[in-house]
VEXVEX-368538 format. One line per 8 residues: number of its first residue (from 1); their letters; for each residue x, y, z of C-alpha. Coordinates in Angstrom, 2 decimals. Layout:
# residues N
NUM) a) X/Y/Z ~ ...;
This chain:
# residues 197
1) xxxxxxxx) 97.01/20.13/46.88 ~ 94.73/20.01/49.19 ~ 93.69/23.24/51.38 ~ 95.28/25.76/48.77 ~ 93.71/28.85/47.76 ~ 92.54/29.18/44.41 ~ 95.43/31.23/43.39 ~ 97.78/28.97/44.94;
9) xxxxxxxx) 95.93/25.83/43.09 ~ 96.31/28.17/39.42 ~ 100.24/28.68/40.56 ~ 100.39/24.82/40.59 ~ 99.20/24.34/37.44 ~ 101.90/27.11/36.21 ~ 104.74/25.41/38.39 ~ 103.48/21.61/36.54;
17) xxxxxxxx) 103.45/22.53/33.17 ~ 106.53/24.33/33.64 ~ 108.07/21.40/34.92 ~ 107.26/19.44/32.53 ~ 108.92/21.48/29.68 ~ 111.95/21.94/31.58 ~ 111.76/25.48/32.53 ~ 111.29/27.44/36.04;
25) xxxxxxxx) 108.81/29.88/36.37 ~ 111.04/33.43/36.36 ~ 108.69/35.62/38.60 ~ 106.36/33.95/41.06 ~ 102.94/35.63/40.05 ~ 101.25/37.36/42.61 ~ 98.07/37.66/41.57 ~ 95.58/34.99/39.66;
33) xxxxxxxx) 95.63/37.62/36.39 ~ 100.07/37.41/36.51 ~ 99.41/33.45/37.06 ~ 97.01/33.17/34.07 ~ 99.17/35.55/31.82 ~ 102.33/33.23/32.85 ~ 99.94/29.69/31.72 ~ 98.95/31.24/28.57;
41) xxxxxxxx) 102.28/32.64/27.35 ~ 104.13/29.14/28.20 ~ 101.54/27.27/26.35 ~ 102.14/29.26/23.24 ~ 106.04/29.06/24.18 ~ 106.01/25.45/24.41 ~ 102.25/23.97/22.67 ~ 101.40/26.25/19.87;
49) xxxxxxxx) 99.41/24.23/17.10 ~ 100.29/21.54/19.07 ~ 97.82/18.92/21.30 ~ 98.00/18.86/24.56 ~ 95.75/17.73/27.81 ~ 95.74/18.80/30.86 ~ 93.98/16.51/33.39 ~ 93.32/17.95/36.41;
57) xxxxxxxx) 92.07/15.16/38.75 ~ 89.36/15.52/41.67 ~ 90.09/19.23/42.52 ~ 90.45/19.57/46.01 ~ 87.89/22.20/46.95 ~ 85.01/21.56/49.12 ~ 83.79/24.83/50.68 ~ 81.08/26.28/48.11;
65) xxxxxxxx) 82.26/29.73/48.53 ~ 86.45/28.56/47.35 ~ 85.44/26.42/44.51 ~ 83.30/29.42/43.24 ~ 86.09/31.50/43.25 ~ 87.85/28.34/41.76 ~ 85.27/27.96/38.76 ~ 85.41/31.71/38.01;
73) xxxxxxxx) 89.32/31.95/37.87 ~ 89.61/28.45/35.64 ~ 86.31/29.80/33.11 ~ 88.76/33.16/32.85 ~ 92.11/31.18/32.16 ~ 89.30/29.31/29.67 ~ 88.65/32.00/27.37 ~ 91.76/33.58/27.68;
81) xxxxxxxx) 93.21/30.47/25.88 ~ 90.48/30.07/23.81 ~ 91.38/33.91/22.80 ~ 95.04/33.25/22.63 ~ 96.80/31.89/18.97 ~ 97.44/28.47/18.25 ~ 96.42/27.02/21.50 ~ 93.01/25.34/19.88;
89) xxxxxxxx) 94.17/22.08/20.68 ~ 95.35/22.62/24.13 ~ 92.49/20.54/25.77 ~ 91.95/20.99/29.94 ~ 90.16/17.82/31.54 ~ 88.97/18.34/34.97 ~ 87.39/16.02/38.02 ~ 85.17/17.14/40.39;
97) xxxxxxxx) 82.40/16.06/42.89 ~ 81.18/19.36/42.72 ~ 79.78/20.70/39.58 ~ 80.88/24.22/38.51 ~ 78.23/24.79/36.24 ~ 75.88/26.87/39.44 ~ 78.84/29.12/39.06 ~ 78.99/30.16/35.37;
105) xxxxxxxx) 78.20/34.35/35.22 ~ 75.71/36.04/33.09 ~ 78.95/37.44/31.76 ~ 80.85/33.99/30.94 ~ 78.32/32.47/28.83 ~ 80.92/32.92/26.55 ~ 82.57/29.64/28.72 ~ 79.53/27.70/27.46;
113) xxxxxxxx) 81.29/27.44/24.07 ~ 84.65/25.98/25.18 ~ 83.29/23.38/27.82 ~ 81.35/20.28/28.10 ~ 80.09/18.79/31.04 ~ 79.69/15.36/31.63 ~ 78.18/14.25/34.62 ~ 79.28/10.60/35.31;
121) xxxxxxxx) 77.23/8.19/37.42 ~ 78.17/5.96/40.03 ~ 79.75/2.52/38.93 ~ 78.20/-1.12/38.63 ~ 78.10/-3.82/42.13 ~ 80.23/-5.49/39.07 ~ 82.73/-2.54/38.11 ~ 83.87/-1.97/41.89;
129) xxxxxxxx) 84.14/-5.91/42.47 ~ 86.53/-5.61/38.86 ~ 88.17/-2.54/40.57 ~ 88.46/-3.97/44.17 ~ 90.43/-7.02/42.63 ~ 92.57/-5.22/40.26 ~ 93.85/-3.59/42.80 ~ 94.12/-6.42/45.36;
137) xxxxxxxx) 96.14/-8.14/42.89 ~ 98.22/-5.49/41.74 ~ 99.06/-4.62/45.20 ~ 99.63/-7.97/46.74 ~ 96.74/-6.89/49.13 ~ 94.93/-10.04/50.98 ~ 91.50/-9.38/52.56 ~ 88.76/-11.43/52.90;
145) xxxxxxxx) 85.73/-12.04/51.04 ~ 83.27/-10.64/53.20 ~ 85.31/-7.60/54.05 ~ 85.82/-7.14/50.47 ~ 82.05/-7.57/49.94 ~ 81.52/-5.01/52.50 ~ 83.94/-2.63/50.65 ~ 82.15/-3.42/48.12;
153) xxxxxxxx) 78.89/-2.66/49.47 ~ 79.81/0.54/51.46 ~ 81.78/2.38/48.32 ~ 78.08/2.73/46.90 ~ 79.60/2.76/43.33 ~ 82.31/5.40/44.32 ~ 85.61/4.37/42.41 ~ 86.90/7.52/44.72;
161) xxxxxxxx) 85.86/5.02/47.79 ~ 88.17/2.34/46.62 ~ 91.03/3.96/46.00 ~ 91.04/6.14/49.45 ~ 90.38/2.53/51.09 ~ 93.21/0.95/49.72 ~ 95.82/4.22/50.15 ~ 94.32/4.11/53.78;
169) xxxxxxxx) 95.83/0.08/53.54 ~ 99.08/0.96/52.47 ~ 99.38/3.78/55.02 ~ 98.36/1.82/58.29 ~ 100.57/-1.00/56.57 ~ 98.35/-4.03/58.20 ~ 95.00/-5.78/56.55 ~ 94.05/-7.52/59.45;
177) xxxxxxxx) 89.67/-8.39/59.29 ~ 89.39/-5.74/62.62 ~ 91.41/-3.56/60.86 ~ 90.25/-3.55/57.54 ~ 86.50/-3.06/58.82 ~ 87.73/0.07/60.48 ~ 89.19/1.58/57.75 ~ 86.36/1.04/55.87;
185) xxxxxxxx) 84.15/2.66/58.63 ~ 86.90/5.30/58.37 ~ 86.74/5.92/54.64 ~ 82.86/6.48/54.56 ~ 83.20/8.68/57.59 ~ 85.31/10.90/55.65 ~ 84.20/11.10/52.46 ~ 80.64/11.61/53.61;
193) xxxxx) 81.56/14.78/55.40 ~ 82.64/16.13/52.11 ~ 79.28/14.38/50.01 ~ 75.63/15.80/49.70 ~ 74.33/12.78/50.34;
């Protein structure tokens, strides 16, 4: 999802969950407060009283000024659940690089009371070596041990590094040493453009 608007991002979420209950959405919404109105009334449709998560993984907004507008539409579709009946145990589990809490209004403190933050830290030397060789193994994926330890080395503790690595491997289709050093190169050219650090 990748370069969508917020709204288009929210419709997503609609068009998934409505998927996965086997309906179609009747009326595309076309605006985020139609959208939100159209999440809420298919959870209690489908998920009243009942548990539910929805994991939202790495949300792909890196412009300050979108995931802003992001943060303020999802702490809205928030406490409009939280306000809804029977939906207590619909749980939403989000991913981000970016932390959302900078973007929390004097007016959605209320948001406070529905969310908790966790900020994760970086992995072990010894977790990404684990990771690096699940995967290798799992994917029938040769490289060599000092291009892995340079993976291993250049991911800085960033599960997110590994994986983009090795969907980088499977795309080029060749793990070759030149070319496995590239797309390493490649990988921490990228997702540095997008870090703070």
């Amino acid at each position: 999802l990748v370069g969508l608007d917020s709204l288009e991002f929210f419709k997503e979420i609609l068009y998934s969950i409505t998927s996965c209950v086997g309906e179609s959405s009747q009326k595309e919404p076309s605006s985020f407060n139609e959208c939100s109105k159209a999440i809420i009334a298919i959870l209690q449709k489908h998920f009243q009283h009942k548990s539910l998560i929805l994991f939202i993984e790495e949300i792909p907004i890196n412009s300050d000024e979108d995931y802003e507008n992001f943060s303020n539409k999802l702490f809205s579709l928030l406490i409009s659940k939280n306000l809804a009946v029977g939906l207590d145990d619909v749980l939403f589990v989000l991913s981000s690089i970016n932390s959302p809490t900078g973007f929390i209004k004097p007016f959605q403190q209320k948001v406070n009371q529905y969310l908790i933050f966790f900020p994760l830290t970086y992995w072990s030397h010894l977790e990404i070596k684990k990771l690096t060789e699940l995967i290798k193994t799992n994917l029938l994926i040769d490289i060599p041990s000092n291009i892995n330890e340079e993976l291993v080395v250049k991911s800085k503790g960033s599960p997110r590094f590994i994986k983009k690595f090795f969907r980088s491997v499977i795309s080029v289709g060749k793990n070759d040493p030149t070319t496995l050093s590239r797309l390493i190169q490649e990988t921490h050219r990228e997702l540095n453009q997008y870090s703070n650090d």
